[in-house]
Every structure is written in C-alpha cells, then in structure tokens.
C-alpha positions in Angstrom: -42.4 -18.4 -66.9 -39.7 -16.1 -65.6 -37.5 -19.5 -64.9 -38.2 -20.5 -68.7 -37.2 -16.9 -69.9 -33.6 -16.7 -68.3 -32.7 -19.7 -68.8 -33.5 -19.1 -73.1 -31.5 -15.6 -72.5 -28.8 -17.7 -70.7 -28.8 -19.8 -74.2 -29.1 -17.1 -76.2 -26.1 -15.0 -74.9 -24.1 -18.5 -75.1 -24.6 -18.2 -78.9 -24.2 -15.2 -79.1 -21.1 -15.4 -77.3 -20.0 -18.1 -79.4 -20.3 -16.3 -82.6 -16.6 -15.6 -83.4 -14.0 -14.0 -82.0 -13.8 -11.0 -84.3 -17.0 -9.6 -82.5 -15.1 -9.9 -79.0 -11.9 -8.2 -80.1 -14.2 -5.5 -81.8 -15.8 -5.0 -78.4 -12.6 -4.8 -76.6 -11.0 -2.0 -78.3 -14.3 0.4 -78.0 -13.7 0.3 -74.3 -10.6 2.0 -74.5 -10.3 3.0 -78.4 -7.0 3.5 -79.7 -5.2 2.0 -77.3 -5.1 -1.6 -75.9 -4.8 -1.1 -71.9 -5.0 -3.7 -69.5 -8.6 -3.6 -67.7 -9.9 -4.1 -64.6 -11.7 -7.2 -63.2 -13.5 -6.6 -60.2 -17.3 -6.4 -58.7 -17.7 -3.1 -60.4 -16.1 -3.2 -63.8 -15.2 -6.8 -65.4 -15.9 -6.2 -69.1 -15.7 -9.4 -71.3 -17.3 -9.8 -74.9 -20.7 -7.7 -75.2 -21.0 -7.0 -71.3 -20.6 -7.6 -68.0 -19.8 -10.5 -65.0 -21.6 -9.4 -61.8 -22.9 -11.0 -58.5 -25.5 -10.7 -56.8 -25.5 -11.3 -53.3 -28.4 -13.6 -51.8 -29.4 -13.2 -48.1 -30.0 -17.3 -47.6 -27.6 -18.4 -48.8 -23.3 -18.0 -48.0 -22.5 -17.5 -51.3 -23.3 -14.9 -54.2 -24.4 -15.9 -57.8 -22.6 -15.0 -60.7 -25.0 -13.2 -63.5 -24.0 -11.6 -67.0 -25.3 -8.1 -68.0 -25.6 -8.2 -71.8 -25.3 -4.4 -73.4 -27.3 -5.2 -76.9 -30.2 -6.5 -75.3 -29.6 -4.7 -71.7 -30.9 -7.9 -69.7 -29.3 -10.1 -67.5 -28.6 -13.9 -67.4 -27.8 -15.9 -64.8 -24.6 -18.0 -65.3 -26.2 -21.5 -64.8 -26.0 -24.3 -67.5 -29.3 -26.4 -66.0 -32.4 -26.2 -67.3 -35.4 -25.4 -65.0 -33.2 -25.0 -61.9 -34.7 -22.9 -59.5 -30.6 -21.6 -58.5 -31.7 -21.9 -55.3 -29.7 -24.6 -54.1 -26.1 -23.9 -53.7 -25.2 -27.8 -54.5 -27.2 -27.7 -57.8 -27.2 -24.4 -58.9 -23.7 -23.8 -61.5 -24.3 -19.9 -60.6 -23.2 -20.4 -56.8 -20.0 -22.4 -57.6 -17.8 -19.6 -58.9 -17.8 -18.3 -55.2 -17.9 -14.5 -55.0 -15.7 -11.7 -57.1 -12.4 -13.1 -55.3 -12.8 -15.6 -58.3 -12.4 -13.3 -60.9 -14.3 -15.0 -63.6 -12.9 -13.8 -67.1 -13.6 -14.9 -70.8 -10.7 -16.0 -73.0 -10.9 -17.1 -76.3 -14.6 -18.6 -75.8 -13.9 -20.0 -72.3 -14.7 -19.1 -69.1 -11.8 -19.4 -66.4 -11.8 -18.5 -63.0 -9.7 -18.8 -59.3 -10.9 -20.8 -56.7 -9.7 -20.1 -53.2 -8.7 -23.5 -51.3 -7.0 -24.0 -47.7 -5.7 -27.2 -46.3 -3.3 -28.8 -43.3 -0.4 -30.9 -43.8 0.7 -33.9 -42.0 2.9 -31.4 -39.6 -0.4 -29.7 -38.9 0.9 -26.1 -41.2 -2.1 -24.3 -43.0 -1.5 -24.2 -47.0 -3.3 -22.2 -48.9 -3.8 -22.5 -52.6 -5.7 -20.8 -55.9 -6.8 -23.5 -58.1 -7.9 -22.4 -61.4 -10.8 -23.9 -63.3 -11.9 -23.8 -67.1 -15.1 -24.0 -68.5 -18.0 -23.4 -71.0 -19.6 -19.9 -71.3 -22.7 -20.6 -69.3 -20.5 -22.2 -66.7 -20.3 -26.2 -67.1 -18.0 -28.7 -68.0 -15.8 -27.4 -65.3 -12.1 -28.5 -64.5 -9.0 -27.8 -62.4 -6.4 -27.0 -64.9 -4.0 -25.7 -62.3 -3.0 -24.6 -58.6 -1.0 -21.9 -57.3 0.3 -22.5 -54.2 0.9 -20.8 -51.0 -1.3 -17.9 -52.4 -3.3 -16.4 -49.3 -5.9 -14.2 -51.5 -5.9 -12.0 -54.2 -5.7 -8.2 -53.7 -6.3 -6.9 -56.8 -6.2 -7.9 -60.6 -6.5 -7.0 -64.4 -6.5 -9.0 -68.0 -4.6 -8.2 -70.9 -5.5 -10.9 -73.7 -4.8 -13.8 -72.4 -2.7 -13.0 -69.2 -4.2 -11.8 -65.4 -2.0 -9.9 -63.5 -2.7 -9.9 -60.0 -1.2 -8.6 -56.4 -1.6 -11.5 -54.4 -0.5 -11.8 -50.2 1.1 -14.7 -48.6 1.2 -14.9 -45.2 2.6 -17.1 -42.7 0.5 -19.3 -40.2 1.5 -20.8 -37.1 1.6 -24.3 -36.8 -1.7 -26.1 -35.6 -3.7 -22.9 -34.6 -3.5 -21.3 -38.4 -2.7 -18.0 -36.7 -1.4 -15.2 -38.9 1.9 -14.8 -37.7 2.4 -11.3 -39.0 4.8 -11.9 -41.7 5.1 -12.6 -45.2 5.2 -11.0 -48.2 3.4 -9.2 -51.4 3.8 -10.5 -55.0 2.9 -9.1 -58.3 2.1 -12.2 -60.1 1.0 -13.4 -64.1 -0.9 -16.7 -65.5 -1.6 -16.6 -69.5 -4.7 -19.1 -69.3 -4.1 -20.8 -72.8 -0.2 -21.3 -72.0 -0.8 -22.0 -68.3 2.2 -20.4 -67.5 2.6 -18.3 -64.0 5.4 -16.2 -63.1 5.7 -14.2 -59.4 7.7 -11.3 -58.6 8.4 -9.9 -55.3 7.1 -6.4 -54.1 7.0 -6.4 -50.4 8.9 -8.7 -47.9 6.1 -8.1 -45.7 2.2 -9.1 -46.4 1.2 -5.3 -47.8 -1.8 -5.1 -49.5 -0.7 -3.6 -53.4 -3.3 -2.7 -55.6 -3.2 -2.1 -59.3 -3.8 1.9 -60.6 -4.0 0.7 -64.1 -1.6 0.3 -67.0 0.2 3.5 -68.7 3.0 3.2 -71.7 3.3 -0.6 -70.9 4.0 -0.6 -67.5 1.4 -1.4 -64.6 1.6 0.8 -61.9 1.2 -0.7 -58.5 0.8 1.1 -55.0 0.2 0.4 -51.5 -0.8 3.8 -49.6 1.6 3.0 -46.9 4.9 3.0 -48.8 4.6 0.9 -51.9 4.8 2.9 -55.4 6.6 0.7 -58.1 6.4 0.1 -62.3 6.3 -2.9 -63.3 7.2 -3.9 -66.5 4.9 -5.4 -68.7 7.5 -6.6 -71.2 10.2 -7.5 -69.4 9.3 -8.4 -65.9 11.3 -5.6 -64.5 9.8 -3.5 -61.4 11.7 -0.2 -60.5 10.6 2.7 -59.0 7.0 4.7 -59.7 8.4 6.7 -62.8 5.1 9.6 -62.7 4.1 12.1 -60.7 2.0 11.0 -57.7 -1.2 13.1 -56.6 -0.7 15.6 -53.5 -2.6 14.7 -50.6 -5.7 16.0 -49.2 -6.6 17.4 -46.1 -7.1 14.0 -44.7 -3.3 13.4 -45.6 -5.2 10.8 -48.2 -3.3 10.7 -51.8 -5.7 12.6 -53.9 -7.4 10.5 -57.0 -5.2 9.3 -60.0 -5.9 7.2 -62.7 -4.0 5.1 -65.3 -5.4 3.8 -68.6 -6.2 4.1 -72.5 -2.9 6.2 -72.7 -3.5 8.4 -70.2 -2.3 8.7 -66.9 -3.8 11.3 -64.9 -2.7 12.8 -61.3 -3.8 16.2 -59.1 -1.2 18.7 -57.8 -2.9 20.8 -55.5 -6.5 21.6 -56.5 -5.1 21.4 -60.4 -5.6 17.9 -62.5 -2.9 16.7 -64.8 -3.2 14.5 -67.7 -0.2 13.2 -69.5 -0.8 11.3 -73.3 1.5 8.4 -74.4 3.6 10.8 -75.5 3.8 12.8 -72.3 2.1 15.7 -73.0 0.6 17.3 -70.7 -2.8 19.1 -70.4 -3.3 21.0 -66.8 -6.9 21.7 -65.7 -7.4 24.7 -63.2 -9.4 24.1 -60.1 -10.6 20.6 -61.5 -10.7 17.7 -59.4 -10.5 13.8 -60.8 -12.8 11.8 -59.9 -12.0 9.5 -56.4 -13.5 6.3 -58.2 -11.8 4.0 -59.5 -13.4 3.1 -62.3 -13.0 6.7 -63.6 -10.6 6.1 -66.7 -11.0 7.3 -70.0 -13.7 5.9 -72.3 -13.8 6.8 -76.2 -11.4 9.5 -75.6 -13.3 11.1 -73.0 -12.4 11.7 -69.8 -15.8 11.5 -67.0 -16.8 13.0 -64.4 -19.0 12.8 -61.4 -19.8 16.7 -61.2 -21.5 16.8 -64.7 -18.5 17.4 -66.7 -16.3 15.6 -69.3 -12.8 16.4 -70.6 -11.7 15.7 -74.3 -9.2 14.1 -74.1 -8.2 15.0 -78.0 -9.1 18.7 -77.1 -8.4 19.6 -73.4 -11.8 20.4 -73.8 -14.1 20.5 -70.8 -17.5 19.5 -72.0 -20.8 19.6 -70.1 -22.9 16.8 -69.8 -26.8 16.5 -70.2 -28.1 16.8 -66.9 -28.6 13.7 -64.8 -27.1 11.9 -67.5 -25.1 9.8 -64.6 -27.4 9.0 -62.1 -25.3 9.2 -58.5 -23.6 6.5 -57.3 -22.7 5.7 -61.2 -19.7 6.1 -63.5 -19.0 5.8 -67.2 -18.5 2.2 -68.1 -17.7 1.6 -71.2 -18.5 2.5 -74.5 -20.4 -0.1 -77.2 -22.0 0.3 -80.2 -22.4 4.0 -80.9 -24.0 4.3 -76.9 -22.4 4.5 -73.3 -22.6 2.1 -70.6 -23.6 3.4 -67.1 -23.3 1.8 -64.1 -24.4 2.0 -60.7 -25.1 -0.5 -57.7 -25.3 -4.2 -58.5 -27.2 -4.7 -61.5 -28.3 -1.0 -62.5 -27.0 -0.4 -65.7 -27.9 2.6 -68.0 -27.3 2.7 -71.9 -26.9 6.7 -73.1 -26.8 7.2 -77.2 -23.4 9.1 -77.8 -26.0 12.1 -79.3 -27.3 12.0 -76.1 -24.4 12.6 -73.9 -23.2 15.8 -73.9 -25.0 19.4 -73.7 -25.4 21.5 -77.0 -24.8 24.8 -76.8 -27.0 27.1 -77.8 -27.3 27.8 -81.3 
C-alpha cells in the first residue's frame, strides 16, 4: 500500500508540476521577494517549483535516491517514473541514477536536467574526466545526454539563475597510466544556459583551489576560497575583478567570520558588530549581533534569520523575536511559500510555520 501511495504522489506532483509556468515563476520570487537573486543548489537548499530536491542516503546500496519534498502537501515523492518498483535495485530504480547531490538536479522550464560525473583513459593511457549533462521528464524518465564538458574534475559549488548554472569547477592534472593527481591545475568559474546549451569558463586560480560561491549581490556573484581567493564576477559581462565589499573579520580561530550574499543584501561582521548593506548600499549596523555561520542563512521575505531566536527586518533594521522553538536546532529558514515558512533540518525534516505564527507579539 505504501508502494501504491508514493508512486500516485509521485504522479500527482508530476501534474502538478506540469501545470504552467506561471505557478513556478510565482514560487520563485516568494523565496527571495523583491529581488531575483541567484540561488543555491546543494543537499541542503535546492528550491525548484513548489519544493524541494533531496537525497536520501541508503545503507545497501552505493548510491543515494533522489526524493522531492512538496510544500502544499508537505509529503515527499520519490523521483522514480516505474510503477510498482520496489527502488530497491540500483539498475531498475530511476531514483538511484541521478547519483548523489554532485549532480545537481534542477528544474527548467518543465524539465529536469542534471550533471553526471564520468572518467575515462585514452589510448596514451591519460585519465579524462568529463560532466555529461542529461535532460529529462519531471519524474525522472526519458533521459538523454545532451552534452559533455570536458576535462571537468568535479564540481565545487553551484547556483541557478533562470536558465543558467553557474558553477566553480576544479581540473586537475593526472599522471599518465597511474591517474595520480599531480598537484597542479587550475579553478574555473563556469556557465551552461540548459535551453541554449551554451557553456562558457573563466579562469580563477592557476592552481586546483577549491572556490565556492557566497551568493549573488547587485549582479555580481561573489566567489571565495579561504586561502587567498576573493573575486566578483560579473554576471553581465563576464568580467571578474577584485571582491568589491567588505569582508567579515576573523575569529579567534583566525576563521573569516559568517557573511552572506542574496535578495539585495549582502551582509558581513566587523568585530562582534553585523553589517547589512541594501542594493543601494545602505547600511544598517547591528551592535553585539552575530550572523548566522550557515550558509543557508540569507534573507527570506525581507527577513533576515537567525539561529538564536531572533530576526532582523530587513525594511526596519528591526530586531524581532521569534516564537520560541519556532526553529527547531539544526534548522534554518528555507524559504517562504504561500503565506507560511519553510523549515528545514536534517534530510527530510521539513517544518511549515504560518507567517502569524512566526514572530512573538508583544504584550498588549
């Protein structure tokens, strides 16, 4: 019975899914309203249509499954397009095949795409290694290769804006016959729009750093390695210069303190103080308050929250107390859909809180 169930959910979300574009765009812009922001797509946050991609990992078998969290019914469906499959078997199951978060499954415009990691040797006996990148339906069949990047070691980190990933990727060099890293390389900051299949790379590193992505603030992405690597790129033009914004002080653990990049806001600490700049670079400063080292922490609905029970209006300057255990630990502030927000903790905990709900009243 429990079979039968998820695999009717599993059809239901696909309908659901399929019900126009309009609903999707709608969606989009509640999780960071007013402002379209590149966001992230990883284990913890990858937000397409009316939820969530997640995996959960199985202990017999190599490979993870790839499951949806929908947040107007708050169930989950696992991504697998046969009917009465057990998704048990890793050579049956369509859930298994999309191999772990590495793959970065996204929806655009009704269609699931997603990277598929891929080494091979050459008649000289030198390791390749490739991203191939597959199309397919919603609930995961009909899947092709529509292209291959090559000489792409793994993905560090990535984000979507419509149509377009951008990703930090890390190519490496191999020694001939044994595969060995040879300890040099390079780090790219890379794009591929998935309806134009076109990919562009840019440089960041001559050496195989490991860049991630802070987020995206007045159209720029802002990409650092905690070694020596803090650089703008350009989201218009291409162009990557120097990290243009303050960068947090460090902590006692000489450890860049928490910063945070999205929905028009960038945010850094100087000191024990936070800092949050608007688009327009104004600047609210927040005494003895620490950001949040998550991060997923970025502003939702205008609201800016945190781990220690609090939340900062981000239209105000506001700091605004939350309803006590609200968060549960180990959780942050999703997103925000349909007049309620999205918690979520480990794996598949997710929490829907009414907006009314949210914050404490004072006293009257």
């Amino acid at each position: 019975m429990k079979k039968i169930f998820i695999f009717i959910f599993a059809a239901l979300f696909i309908m659901a899914a399929c019900g126009g574009e309009k609903k999707a765009d709608t969606d989009v812009k509640e999780y960071a309203v007013g402002y379209e922001t590149a966001r992230s797509n990883n284990n913890w946050s990858n937000l397409n249509l009316n939820g969530m991609f997640y995996f959960v990992d199985r202990a017999d078998f190599m490979s993870p499954q790839l499951w949806f969290f929908d947040f107007d019914s708050m169930k989950s469906a696992i991504l697998c397009a046969r009917p009465n499959c057990p998704h048990d078997d890793p050579d049956v199951c369509t859930s298994f095949e999309v191999l772990g978060w590495i793959c970065h499954p996204t929806i655009v415009e009704n269609n699931l795409y997603f990277f598929r990691y891929r080494s091979e040797w050459d008649k000289d006996e030198k390791l390749h290694n490739y991203q191939d990148i597959y199309k397919a339906e919603l609930d995961g069949s009909s899947r092709i290769k529509i292209d291959t990047l090559d000489d792409i070691d793994y993905i560090q980190d990535l984000v979507m804006k419509g149509s377009v990933a951008y990703f930090t990727v890390i190519e490496e060099e191999n020694e001939a016959h044994t595969g060995v890293a040879t300890g040099n390389g390079a780090a790219y900051i890379c794009s591929y729009d998935f309806i134009n299949k076109e990919y562009n790379k840019w440089q960041l590193a001559d050496y195989p750093a490991h860049p991630d992505i802070l987020g995206e603030y007045n159209g720029g992405l802002y990409i650092q390695d905690y070694n020596d690597i803090y650089v703008r790129f350009d989201l218009e033009t291409g162009e990557i210069t120097d990290w243009d914004m303050p960068i947090s002080s460090l902590n006692e653990y000489e450890v860049t303190k928490p910063m945070f990049a999205s929905g028009g806001f960038y945010g850094y600490m100087d000191g024990d103080n936070s800092i949050i700049v608007d688009s327009e670079g104004n600047e609210m400063v927040f005494e003895n308050y620490d950001l949040q080292d998550n991060i997923n922490a970025i502003p939702v609905n205008g609201y800016y929250f945190n781990s220690d029970g609090t939340a900062i209006d981000l239209s105000t300057g506001e700091i605004l107390e939350l309803n006590k255990g609200v968060i549960p630990k180990y959780s942050f502030v999703l997103c925000y859909h349909d007049g309620s927000y999205i918690i979520h903790g480990l794996g598949s905990n997710f929490k829907k809180v009414p907006e009314d709900e949210m914050f404490k009243r004072s006293e009257e």
